[in-house]
SEVEXMI-931538 format. One record per atom (N, C-alpha, C): residue in three letters; x, y, z. Coordinates in steps of 0.001 Angstrom, whole numbers, padded with zeros to 6 digits, always signed. Layout:
N
alaXYZ...
***
This chain:
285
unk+127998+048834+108472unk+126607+049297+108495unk+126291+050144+109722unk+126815+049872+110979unk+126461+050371+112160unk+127321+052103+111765unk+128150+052235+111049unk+128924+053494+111197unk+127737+054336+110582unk+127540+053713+109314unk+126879+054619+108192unk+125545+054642+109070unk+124748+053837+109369unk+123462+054133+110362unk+123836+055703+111362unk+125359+055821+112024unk+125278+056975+112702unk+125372+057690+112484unk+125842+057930+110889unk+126019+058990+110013unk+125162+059648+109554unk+123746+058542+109282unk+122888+059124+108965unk+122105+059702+109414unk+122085+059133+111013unk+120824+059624+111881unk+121607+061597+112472unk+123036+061197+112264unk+123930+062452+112413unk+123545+063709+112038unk+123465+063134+110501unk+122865+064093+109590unk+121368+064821+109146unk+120659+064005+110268unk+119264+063767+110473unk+119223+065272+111467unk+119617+064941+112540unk+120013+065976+113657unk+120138+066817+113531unk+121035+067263+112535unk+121911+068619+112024unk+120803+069167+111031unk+119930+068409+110585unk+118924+068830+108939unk+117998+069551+110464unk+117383+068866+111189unk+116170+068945+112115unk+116527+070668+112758unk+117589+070163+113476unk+118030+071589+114149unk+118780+073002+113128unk+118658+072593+112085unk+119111+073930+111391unk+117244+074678+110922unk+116416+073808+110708unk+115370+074079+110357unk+114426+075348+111424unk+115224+075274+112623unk+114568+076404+113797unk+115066+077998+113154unk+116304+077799+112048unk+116454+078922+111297unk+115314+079571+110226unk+114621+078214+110032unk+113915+078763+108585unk+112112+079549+109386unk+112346+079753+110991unk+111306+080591+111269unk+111240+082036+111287unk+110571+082372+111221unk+110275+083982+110845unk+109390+084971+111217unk+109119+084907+112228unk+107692+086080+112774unk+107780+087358+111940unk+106593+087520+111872unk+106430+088649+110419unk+105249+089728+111636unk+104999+090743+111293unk+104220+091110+111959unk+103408+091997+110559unk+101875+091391+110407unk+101340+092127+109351unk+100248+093403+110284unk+100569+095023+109690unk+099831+095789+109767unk+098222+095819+109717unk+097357+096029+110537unk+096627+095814+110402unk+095766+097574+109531unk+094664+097305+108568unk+094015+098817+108349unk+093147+099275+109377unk+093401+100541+109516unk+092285+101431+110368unk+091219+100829+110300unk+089993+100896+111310unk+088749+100056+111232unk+088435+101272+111811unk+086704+101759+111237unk+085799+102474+111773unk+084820+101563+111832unk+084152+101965+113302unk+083030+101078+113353unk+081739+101302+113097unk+080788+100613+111863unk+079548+101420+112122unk+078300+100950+113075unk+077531+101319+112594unk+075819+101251+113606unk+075397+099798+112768unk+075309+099365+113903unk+074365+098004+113034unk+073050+097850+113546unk+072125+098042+112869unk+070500+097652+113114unk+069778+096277+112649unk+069175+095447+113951unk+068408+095006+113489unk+066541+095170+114238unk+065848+095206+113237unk+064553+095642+113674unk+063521+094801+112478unk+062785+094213+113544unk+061510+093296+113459unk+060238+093966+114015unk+059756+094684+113028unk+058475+094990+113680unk+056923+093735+113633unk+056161+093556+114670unk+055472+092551+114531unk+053855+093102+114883unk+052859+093293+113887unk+051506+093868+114623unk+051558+092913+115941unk+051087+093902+117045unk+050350+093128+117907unk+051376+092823+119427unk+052701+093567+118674unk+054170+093071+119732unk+054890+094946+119798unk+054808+095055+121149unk+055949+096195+121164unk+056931+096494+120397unk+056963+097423+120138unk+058205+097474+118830unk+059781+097248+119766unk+060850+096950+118962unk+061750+096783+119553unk+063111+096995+118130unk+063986+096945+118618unk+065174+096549+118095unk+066540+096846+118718unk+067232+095958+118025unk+068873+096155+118801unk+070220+096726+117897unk+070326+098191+118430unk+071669+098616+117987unk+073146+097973+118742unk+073706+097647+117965unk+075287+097692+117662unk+076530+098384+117352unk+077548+098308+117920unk+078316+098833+116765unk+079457+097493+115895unk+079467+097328+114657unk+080200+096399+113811unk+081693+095824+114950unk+082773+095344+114744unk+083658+095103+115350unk+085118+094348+114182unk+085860+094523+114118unk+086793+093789+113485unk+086863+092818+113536unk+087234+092042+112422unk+087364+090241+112123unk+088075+089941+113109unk+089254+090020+113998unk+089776+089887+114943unk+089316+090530+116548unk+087988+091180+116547unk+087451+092513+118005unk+086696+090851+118881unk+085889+091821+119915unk+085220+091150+120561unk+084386+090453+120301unk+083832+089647+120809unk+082771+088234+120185unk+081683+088376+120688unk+081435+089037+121800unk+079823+089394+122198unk+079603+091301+121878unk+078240+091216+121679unk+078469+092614+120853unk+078300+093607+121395unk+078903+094933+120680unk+079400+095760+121199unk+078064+096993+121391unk+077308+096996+122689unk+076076+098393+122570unk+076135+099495+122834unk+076299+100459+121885unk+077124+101809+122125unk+075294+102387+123157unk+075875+102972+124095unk+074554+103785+125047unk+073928+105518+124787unk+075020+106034+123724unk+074809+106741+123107unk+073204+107538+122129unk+072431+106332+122046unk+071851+106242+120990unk+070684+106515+120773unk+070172+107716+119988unk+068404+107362+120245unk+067425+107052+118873unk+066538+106534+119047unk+065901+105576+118361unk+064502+106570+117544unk+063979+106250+116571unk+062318+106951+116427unk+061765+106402+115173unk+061062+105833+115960unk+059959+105150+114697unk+059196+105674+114125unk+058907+106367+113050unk+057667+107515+112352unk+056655+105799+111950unk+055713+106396+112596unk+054237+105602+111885unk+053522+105909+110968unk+053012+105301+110355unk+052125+105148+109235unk+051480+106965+108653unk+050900+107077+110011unk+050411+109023+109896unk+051619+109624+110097unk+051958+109575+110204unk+053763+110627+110274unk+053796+111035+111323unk+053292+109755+113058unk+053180+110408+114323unk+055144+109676+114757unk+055465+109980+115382unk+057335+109994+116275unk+056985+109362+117504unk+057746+108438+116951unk+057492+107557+118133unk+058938+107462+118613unk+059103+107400+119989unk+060624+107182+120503unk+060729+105959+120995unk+062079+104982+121177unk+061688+104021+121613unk+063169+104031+122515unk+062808+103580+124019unk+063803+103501+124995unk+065005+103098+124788unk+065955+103274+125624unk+067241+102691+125754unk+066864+101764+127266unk+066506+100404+126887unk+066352+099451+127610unk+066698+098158+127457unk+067684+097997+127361unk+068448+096549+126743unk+068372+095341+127907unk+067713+094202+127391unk+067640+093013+128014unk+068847+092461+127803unk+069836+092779+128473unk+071174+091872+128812unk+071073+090216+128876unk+070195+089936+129492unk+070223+088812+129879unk+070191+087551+128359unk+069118+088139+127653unk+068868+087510+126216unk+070391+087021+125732unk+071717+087861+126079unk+072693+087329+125011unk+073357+085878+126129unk+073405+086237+127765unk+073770+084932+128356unk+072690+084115+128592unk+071488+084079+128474unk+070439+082654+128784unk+069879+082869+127102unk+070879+082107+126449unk+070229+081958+125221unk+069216+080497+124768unk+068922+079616+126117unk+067955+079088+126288unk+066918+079601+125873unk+066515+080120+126964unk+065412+081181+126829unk+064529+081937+125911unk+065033+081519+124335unk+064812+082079+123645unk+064464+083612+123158unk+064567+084197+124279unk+064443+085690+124167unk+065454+086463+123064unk+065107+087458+122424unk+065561+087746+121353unk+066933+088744+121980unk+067497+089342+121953unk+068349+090683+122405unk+067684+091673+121796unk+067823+092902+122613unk+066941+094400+121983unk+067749+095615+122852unk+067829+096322+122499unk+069000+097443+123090unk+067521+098688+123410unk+066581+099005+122408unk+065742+099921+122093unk+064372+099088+122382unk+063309+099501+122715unk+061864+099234+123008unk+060631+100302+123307unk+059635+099918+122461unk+058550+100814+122741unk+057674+100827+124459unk+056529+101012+123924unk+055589+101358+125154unk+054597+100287+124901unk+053956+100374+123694unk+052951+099680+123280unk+052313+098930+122272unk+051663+098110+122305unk+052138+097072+120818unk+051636+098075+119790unk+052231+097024+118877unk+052413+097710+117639unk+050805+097798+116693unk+050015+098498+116339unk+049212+098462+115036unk+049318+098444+113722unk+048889+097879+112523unk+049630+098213+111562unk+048536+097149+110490unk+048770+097352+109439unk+047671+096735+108242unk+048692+096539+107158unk+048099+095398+105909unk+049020+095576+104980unk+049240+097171+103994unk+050416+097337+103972unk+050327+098763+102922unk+050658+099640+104114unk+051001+099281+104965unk+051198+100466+105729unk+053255+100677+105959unk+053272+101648+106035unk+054546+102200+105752unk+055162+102855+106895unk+056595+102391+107115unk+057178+102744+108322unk+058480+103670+108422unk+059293+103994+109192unk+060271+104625+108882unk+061294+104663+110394unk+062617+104331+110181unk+063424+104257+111397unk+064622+105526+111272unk+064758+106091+111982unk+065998+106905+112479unk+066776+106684+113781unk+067711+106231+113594unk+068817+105961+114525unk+070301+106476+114575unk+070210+107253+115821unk+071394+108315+115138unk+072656+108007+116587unk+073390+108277+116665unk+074155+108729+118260unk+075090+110084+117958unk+075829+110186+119119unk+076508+111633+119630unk+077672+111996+118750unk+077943+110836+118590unk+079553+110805+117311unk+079333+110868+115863unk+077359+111346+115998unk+077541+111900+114477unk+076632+110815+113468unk+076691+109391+113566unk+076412+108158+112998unk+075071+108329+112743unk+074432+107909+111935unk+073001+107925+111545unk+072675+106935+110618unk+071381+105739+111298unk+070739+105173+110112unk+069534+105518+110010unk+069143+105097+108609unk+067907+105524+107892unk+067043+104305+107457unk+065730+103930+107198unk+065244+102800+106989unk+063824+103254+106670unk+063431+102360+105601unk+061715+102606+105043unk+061260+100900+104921unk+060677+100721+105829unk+059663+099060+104952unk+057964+099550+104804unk+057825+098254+104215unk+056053+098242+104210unk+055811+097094+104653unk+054212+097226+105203unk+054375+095832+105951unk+053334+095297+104192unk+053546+093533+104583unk+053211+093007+103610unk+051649+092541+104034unk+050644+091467+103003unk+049820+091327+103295unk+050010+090144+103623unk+049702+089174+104956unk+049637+088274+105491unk+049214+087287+104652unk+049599+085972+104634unk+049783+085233+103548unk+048800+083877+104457unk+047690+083512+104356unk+047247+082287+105137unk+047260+081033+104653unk+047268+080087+105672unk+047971+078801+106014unk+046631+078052+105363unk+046742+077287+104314unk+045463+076682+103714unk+045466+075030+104684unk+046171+074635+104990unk+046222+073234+105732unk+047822+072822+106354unk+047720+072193+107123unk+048894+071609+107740unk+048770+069845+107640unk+049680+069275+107575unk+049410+067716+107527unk+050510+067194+108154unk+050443+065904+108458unk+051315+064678+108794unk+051130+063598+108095unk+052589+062750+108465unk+052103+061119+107628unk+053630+060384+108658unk+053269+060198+109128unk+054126+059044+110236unk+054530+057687+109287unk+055701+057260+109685unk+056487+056050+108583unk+056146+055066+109107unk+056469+053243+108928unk+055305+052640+109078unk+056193+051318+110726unk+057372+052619+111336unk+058225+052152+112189unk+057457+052043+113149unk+058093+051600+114597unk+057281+050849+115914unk+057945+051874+117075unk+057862+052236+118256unk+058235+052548+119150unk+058993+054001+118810unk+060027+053673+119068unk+060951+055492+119385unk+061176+055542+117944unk+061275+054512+117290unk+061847+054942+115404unk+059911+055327+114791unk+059128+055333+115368unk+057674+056111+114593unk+058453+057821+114939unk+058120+058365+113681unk+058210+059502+113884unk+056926+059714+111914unk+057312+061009+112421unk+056684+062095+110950unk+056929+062727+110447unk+056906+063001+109224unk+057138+064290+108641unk+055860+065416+108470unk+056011+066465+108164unk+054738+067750+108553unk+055108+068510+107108unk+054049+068707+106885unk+053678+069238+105793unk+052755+070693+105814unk+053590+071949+105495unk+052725+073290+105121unk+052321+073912+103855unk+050959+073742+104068unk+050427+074175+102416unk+049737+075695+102567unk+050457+076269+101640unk+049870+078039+100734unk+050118+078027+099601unk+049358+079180+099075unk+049159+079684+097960unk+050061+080989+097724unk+050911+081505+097252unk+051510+082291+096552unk+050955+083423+095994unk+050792+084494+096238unk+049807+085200+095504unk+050574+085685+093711unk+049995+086517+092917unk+050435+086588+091709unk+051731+087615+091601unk+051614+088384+092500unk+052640+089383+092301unk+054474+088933+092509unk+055400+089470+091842unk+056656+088506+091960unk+057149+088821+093384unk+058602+088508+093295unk+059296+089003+094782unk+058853+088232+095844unk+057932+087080+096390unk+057447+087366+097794unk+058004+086459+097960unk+058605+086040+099733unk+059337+085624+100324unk+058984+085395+101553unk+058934+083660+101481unk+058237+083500+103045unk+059745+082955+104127unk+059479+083159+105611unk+059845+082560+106709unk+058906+081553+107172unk+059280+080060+107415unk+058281+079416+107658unk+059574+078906+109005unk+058544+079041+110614unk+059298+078267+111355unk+058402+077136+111818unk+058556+075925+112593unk+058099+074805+112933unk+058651+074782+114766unk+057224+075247+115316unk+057721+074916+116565unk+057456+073563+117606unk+058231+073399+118414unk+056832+071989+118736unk+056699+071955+120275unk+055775+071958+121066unk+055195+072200+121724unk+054258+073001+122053unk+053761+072888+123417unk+052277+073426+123572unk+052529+075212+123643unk+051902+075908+122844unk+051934+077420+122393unk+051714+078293+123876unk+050880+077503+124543unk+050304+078671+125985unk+051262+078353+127047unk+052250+077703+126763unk+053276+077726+127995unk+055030+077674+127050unk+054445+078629+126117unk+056007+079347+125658unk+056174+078467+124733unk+055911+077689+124123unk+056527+077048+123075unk+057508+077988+122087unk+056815+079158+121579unk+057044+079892+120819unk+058395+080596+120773unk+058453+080616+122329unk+059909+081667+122570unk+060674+080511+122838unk+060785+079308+122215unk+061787+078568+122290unk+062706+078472+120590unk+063828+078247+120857unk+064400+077848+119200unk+063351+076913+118216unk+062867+077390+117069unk+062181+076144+116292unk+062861+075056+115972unk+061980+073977+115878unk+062344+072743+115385unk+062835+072650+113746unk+062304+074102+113017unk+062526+073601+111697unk+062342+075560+111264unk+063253+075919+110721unk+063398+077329+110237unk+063998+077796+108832unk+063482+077518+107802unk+063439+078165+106711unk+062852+079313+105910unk+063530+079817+104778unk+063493+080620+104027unk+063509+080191+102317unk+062551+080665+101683unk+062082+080672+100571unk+062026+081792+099888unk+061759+081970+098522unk+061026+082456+097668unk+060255+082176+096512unk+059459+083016+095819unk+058558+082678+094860unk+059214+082513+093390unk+060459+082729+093073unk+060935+082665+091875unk+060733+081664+090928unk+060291+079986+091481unk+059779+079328+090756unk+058606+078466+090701unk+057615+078988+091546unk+056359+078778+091925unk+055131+080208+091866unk+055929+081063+091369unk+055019+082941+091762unk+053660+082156+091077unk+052685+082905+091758unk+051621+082782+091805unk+050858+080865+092098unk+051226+079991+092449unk+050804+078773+092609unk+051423+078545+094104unk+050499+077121+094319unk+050547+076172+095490unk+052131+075859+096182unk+052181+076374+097430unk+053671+075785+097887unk+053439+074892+099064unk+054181+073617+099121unk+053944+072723+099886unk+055535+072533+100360unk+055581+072905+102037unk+056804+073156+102379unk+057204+071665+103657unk+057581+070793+103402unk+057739+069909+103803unk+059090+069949+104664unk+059019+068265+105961unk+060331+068545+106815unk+060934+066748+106680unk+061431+066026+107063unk+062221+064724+107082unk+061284+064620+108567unk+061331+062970+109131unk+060741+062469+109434unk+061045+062549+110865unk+060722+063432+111248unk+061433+064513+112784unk+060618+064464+113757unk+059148+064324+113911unk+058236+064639+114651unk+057680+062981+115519unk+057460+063029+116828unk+056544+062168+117753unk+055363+061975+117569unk+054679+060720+117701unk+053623+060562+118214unk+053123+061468+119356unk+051950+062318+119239unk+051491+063419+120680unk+052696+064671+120281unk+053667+064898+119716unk+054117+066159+119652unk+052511+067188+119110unk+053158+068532+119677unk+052021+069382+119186unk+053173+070586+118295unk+052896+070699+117146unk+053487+071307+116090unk+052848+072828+115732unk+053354+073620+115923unk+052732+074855+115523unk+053643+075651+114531unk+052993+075821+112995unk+053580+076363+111983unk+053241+078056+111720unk+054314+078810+111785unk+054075+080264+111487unk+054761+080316+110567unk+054350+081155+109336unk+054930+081597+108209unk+054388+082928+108046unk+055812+083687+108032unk+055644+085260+107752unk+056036+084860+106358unk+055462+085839+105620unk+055480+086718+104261unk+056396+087735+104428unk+057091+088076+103782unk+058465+089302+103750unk+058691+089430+102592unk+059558+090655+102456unk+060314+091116+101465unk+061660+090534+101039unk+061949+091043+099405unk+062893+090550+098940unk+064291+091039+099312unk+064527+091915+100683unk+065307+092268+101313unk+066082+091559+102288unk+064338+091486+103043unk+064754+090349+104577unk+065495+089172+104146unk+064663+088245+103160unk+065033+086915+102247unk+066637+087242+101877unk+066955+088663+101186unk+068672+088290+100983unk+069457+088589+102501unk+069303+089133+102754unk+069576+089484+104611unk+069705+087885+105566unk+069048+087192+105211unk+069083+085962+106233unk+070073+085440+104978unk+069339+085283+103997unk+070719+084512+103132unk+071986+084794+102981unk+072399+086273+103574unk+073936+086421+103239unk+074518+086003+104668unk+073525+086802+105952unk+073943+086077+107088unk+074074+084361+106873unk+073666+083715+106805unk+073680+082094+106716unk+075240+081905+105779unk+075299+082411+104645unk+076770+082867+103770unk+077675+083038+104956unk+077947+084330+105471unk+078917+084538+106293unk+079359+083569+107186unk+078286+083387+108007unk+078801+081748+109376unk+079103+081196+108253unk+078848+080188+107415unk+079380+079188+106683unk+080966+079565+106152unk+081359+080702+106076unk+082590+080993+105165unk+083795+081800+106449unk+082751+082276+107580unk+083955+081756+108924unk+084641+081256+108963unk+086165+081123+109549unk+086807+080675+109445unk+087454+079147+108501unk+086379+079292+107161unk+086767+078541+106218unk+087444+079073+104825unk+088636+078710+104549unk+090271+079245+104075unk+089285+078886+102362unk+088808+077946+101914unk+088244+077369+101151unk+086903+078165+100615unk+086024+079086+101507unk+084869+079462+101457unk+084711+080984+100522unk+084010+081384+099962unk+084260+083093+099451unk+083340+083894+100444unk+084200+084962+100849unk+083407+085995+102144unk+082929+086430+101379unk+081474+086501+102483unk+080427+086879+102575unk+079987+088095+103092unk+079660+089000+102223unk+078580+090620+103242unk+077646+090396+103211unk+077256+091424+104248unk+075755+091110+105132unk+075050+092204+103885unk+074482+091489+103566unk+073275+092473+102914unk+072290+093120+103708unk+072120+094776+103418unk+071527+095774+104088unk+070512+096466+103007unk+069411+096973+104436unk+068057+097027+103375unk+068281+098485+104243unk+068825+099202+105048unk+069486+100288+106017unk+070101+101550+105708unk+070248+102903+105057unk+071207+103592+104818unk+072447+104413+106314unk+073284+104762+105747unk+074184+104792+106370unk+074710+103822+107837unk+074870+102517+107522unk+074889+101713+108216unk+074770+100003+107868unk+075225+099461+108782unk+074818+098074+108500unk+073151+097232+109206unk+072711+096545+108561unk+071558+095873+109090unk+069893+095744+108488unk+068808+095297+109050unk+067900+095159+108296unk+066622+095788+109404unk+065864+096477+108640unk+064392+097343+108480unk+063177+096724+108203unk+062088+095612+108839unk+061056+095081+108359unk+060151+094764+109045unk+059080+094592+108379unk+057862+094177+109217unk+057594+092586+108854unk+057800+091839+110236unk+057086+090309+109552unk+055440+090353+109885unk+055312+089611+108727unk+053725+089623+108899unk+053731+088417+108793unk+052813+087681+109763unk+052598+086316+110093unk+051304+085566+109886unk+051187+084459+110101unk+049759+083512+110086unk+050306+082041+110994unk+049518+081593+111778unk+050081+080464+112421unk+048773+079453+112425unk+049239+078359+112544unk+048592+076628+112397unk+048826+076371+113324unk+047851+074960+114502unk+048230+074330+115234unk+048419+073372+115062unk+048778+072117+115089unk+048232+070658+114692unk+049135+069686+116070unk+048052+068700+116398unk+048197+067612+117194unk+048741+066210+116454unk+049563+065782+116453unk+050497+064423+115981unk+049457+063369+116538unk+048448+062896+116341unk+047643+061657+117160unk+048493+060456+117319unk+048396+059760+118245unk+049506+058482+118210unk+048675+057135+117389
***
């Protein structure tokens, strides 16, 4: 028994170490990559206009993004006045992402004016030729009929609440709300912090009736909750949904890739006006 035991482990050895043969470094070609312009732009009544150019990068390029300095910007307004908007990029927004500050490469002078029905237009071009094109309308502001709570019937740190946002839908199809949930006090920044609760909807099976947009049982006694829900287009709505697609199918072998859906010509990215309405509400203990 002791022979055949060394025979086998012998043969064990010889299987293990022939197997450093069966490696193979392959080197796969990669295709040419051109990079394009990526736009994103949020216009907001009442907020300097802004937005941040890009240029795209390869599935394998750099991970923080790439701002070509090249670039100039022009917003046509509503009367067909040209508006230019700087090359002034807040760097800081992509390392203190605390802070909630958005990133913006481009920025105006002065806030923005604007009504529902009013119609916008972006040109963004640089030196190497690249050009995007973009048309939105802003929508008609959609208001907040009530906000609510109902706290569960727990004691100490397990009391919490759930929050409840109620609107009406108007009749026309397509419309598409952003509802975020922030929590804290609004006059010392709440707002420019990450929300507590950030979804996306549409009207496809509620158009024209009551929507009651509810959260799981997340909220404090004394939290102060402030609900904004923009109204948008059926653009923005696929735009966040294919982005949300893509991260999810990142580096998952299992997942089907995802493109960014573009509302943009010649280029990647999205063109819109959010139009907003906001709620306050106090959590009483």
């Amino acid at each position: 028994m002791p022979s055949l035991f060394k025979s086998i482990i012998a043969l064990l050895l010889l299987a293990l170490a022939g197997c450093g043969k069966l490696q193979n470094d392959i080197n796969v070609p990669l295709p040419t990559y051109s990079a394009e312009l990526v736009v994103e732009c949020y216009l907001e009544p009442g907020k300097v206009p802004n937005l941040a150019v890009t240029t795209s990068v390869p599935y394998l390029g750099a991970v923080l993004p790439q701002v070509p300095t090249d670039v100039t910007v022009t917003l046509t307004m509503p009367n067909g006045r040209l508006i230019a908007l700087d090359f002034k990029p807040n760097y800081n927004a992509l390392i203190d992402t605390a802070s909630g500050e958005k990133f913006h490469s481009h920025i105006g002078r002065d806030p923005l004016v604007a009504k529902a029905g009013d119609v916008f237009k972006i040109d963004v071009r640089d030196t190497k030729g690249r050009q995007i094109t973009g048309t939105t309308t802003m929508l008609a502001p959609i208001p907040i009929d009530s906000v609510e709570y109902k706290f569960n019937d727990k004691t100490g740190t397990n009391r919490k609440a759930y929050f409840l946002t109620n609107f009406r839908d108007p009749a026309s199809p397509d419309d598409c709300y952003r509802l975020q949930l922030h929590k804290g006090n609004p006059a010392k920044g709440a707002l420019l912090k990450s929300p507590e609760v950030d979804i996306s909807v549409q009207d496809r099976l509620l158009n024209g009736q009551p929507f009651v947009l509810g959260t799981s049982y997340r909220f404090f006694p004394g939290d102060t909750v402030t609900a904004t829900l923009y109204h948008t287009d059926i653009a923005y709505y696929r735009f966040r949904q294919s982005v949300r697609d893509a991260r999810g199918a990142n580096g998952n072998p299992f997942a089907q890739p995802s493109t960014i859906y573009s509302n943009v010509q010649g280029g990647v990215g999205i063109f819109t006006v959010l139009s907003g309405t906001r709620a306050t509400k106090v959590l009483e203990k």
